[in-house]
N, C-alpha and C positions, 0 to 999 in steps of 0.2 A: 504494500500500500504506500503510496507515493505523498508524504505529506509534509517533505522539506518544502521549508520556507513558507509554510501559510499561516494567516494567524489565527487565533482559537480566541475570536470573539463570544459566539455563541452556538448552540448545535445547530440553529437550524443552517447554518451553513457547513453541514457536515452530513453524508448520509449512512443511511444504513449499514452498511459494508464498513466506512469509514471507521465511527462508532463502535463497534463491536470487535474490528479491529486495535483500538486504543483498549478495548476492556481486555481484550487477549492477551495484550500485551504486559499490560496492566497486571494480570494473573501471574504472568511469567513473572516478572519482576518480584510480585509477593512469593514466591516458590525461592526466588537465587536469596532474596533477603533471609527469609525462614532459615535457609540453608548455612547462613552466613558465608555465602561465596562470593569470592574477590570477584568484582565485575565493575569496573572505570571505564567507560569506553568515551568518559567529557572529562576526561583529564587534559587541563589548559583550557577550558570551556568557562565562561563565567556570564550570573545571570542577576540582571537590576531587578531587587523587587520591591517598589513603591505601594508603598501603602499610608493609603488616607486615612482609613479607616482600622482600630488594634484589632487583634485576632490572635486566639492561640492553633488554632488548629490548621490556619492556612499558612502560618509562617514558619509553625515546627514541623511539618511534614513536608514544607518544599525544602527549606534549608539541613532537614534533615538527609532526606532522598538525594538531594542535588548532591550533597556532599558523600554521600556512598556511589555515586557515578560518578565520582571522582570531579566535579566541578567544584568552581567556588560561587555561592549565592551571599551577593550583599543585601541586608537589610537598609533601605532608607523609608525611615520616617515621616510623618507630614512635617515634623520642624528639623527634618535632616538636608532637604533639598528645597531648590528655589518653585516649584511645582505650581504655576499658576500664578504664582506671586510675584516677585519680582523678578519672573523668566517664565515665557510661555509653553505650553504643553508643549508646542512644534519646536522649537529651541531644543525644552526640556527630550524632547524623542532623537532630534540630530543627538546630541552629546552623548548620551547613554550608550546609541547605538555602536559609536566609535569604540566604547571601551567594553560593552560586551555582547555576547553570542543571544542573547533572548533577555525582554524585560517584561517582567509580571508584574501587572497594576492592581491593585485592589481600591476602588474609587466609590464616589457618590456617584458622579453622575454618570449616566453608558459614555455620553459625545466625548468624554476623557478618554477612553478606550479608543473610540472612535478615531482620536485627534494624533495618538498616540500611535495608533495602527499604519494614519495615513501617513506619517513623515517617518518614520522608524524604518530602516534599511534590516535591520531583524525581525524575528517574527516575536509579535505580541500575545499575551496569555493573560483573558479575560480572567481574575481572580476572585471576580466580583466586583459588579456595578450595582446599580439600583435597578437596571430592566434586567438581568441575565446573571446566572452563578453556574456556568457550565461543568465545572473542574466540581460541584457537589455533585450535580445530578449522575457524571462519572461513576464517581464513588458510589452515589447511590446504586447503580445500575450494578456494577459490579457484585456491589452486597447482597442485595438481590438475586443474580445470579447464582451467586456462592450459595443461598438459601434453598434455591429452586432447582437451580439445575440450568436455567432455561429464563428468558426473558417473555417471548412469544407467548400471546395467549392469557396470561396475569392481568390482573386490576390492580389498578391504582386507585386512593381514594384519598384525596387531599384534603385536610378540614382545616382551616385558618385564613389567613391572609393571601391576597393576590400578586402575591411578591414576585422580588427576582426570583426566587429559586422554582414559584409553581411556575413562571413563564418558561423557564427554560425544561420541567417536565412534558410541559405544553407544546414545544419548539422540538419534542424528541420522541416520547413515549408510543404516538401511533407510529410513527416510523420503526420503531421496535415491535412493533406489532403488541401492544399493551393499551391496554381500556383504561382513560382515565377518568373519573369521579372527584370531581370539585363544589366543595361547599364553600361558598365566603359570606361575610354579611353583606347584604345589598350594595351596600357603599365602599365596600372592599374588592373589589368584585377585578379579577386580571384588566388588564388593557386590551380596548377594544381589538388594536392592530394584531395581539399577541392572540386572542382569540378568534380571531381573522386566518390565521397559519394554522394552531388547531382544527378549526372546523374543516379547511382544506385539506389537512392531513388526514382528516378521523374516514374522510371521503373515497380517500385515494388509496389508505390503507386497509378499510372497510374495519375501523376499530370504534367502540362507543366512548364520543367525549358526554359526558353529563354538569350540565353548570347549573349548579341547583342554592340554595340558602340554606337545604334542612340539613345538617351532618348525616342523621340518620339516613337518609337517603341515599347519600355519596357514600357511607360505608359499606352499604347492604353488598354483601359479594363480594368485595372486596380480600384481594389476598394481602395487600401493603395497604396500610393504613400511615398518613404520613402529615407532619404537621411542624411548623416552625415558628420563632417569636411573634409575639402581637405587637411589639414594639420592638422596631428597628432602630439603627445608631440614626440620631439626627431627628428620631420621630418624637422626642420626650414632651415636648407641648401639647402632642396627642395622645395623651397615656390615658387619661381621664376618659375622653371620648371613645378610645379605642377599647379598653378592659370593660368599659359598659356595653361598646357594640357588640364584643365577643362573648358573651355568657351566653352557655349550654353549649359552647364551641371547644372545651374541651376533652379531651381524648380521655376516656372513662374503660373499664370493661363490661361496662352497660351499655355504654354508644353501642359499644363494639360487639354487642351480640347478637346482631343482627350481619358480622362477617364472614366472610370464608371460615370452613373449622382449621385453616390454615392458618391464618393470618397473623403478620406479622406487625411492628412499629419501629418506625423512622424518625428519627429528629436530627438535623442537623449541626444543632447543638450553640451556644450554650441554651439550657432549658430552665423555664421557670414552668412552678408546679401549677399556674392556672392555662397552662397549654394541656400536660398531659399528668395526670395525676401520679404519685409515686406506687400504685399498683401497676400500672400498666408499665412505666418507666423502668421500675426496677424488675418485671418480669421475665420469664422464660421467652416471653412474644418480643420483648425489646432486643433489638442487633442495631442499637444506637453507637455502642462503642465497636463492633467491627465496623460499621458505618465511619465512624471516625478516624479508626485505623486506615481505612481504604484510602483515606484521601492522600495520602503519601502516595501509593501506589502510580495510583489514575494522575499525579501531577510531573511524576517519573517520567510514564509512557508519554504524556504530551511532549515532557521537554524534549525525550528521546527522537521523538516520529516529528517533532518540527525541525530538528536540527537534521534529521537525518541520517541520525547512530542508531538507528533501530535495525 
């Protein structure tokens, strides 16, 4: 699969093949780590990774990974670099690219990514924006996999916010041949544009999207049950309005027994207990922390399959 030099804004500029090709590889990579086998193949390789916004899980899994492929990944901070401030993204993406091999952005807004993408002579790694979180839904997929066997044919059933991370299920999940089930409050409800590309895909793939308000609804049959913050970084002015729109919107084993007798639970993490209660959370159905482990993996395989050491 041929994926030097592109950059990994969001799936849906990735297809099916593409996709399952990065979780293959993805798998490999978790097998040589498990193993603890010597494998450098970005030794002399180095990778900017700006971030707007903190994070523990997307910065110790890339800096961890990058550094067992033998690269070097720098951490820059929002007050490490000039970023928007007194030096422009397109500035800030000439300069970076000079000194290294791939830069991962973790931003507010997507058009940061966007801006970054178009003047950067390396390939760029969407690490999270506010429209798109590809490198989770990765992991997720992954995880999943690992769970089932198998991608093709499963329900998804989302219950929370219209976020980056449900667009980017939304941007991938029928092209995996995967039914997804989406509950938000009225007002939470994904981006039109975003479910504009779903309903195109649910079509094309012949998979059922469901955009509904009731959880119970979106859960019924479902083998992934899957849910993230009610309150995002930058959203804290909304916390009031948002934890009153979301009641009865969390993830219960009451919701949930109207699921698959399979059924599993996803959180992308960090979690607070008015998303999904500590029954569900701390249960046998939760694979929140292989979910979290994965993300090393799946951020491995991209850097590999963009630089072209795959």
């Amino acid at each position: 699969m041929q994926l030097k030099g592109r950059h990994f804004k969001t799936l849906a500029d990735f297809s099916k093949e593409e996709i399952q090709y990065l979780l293959d590889l993805s798998a490999k990579l978790k097998e040589k780590m498990k193993r603890k086998e010597e494998y450098r193949p970005l030794t002399g390789y180095s990778m900017a990774m700006i971030f707007q916004k903190r994070s523990t899980r997307t910065r110790v899994s890339t800096e961890t990974g990058f550094a067992y492929l033998g690269g070097h990944a720098l951490f820059l901070g929002a007050s490490d670099i000039q970023l928007g401030k007194n030096e422009t993204l397109k500035d800030t993406a000439l300069v970076l690219s000079r000194f290294n091999d791939l830069i991962l952005a973790r931003v507010f807004d997507h058009s940061n990514i966007e801006e970054l993408a178009k003047h950067s002579s390396v390939p760029v790694i969407n690490a999270l924006s506010d429209t798109f979180h590809p490198l989770q839904i990765l992991a997720d997929y992954l995880t999943i996999q690992e769970k089932f066997g198998k991608l093709e044919g499963l329900t998804i059933a989302w219950v929370g916010d219209g976020n980056n991370v449900l667009h980017s299920f939304m941007t991938s999940a029928a092209k995996m041949g995967m039914n997804l089930r989406i509950a938000t409050p009225p007002d939470y409800r994904p981006q039109d544009e975003v479910i504009a590309i779903a309903k195109a895909d649910a079509e094309k793939y012949n998979t059922e999207l469901l955009i509904t308000s009731d959880p119970k609804e979106a859960v019924k049959g479902a083998n992934v049950i899957v849910t993230d913050t009610w309150i995002s970084m930058g959203q804290d002015a909304e916390a009031e309005a948002r934890l009153k729109a979301f009641q009865g919107y969390q993830v219960t084993m009451e919701l949930a027994k109207d699921a698959a007798e399979n059924w599993v639970f996803m959180h992308c993490l960090p979690r607070k207990p008015n998303e999904v209660d500590d029954e569900v959370f701390y249960s046998d159905r939760s694979i929140v922390f292989d979910e979290a482990e994965n993300r090393m993996y799946t951020v491995m395989a991209v850097s590999l399959a963009l630089l072209g050491k795959d």
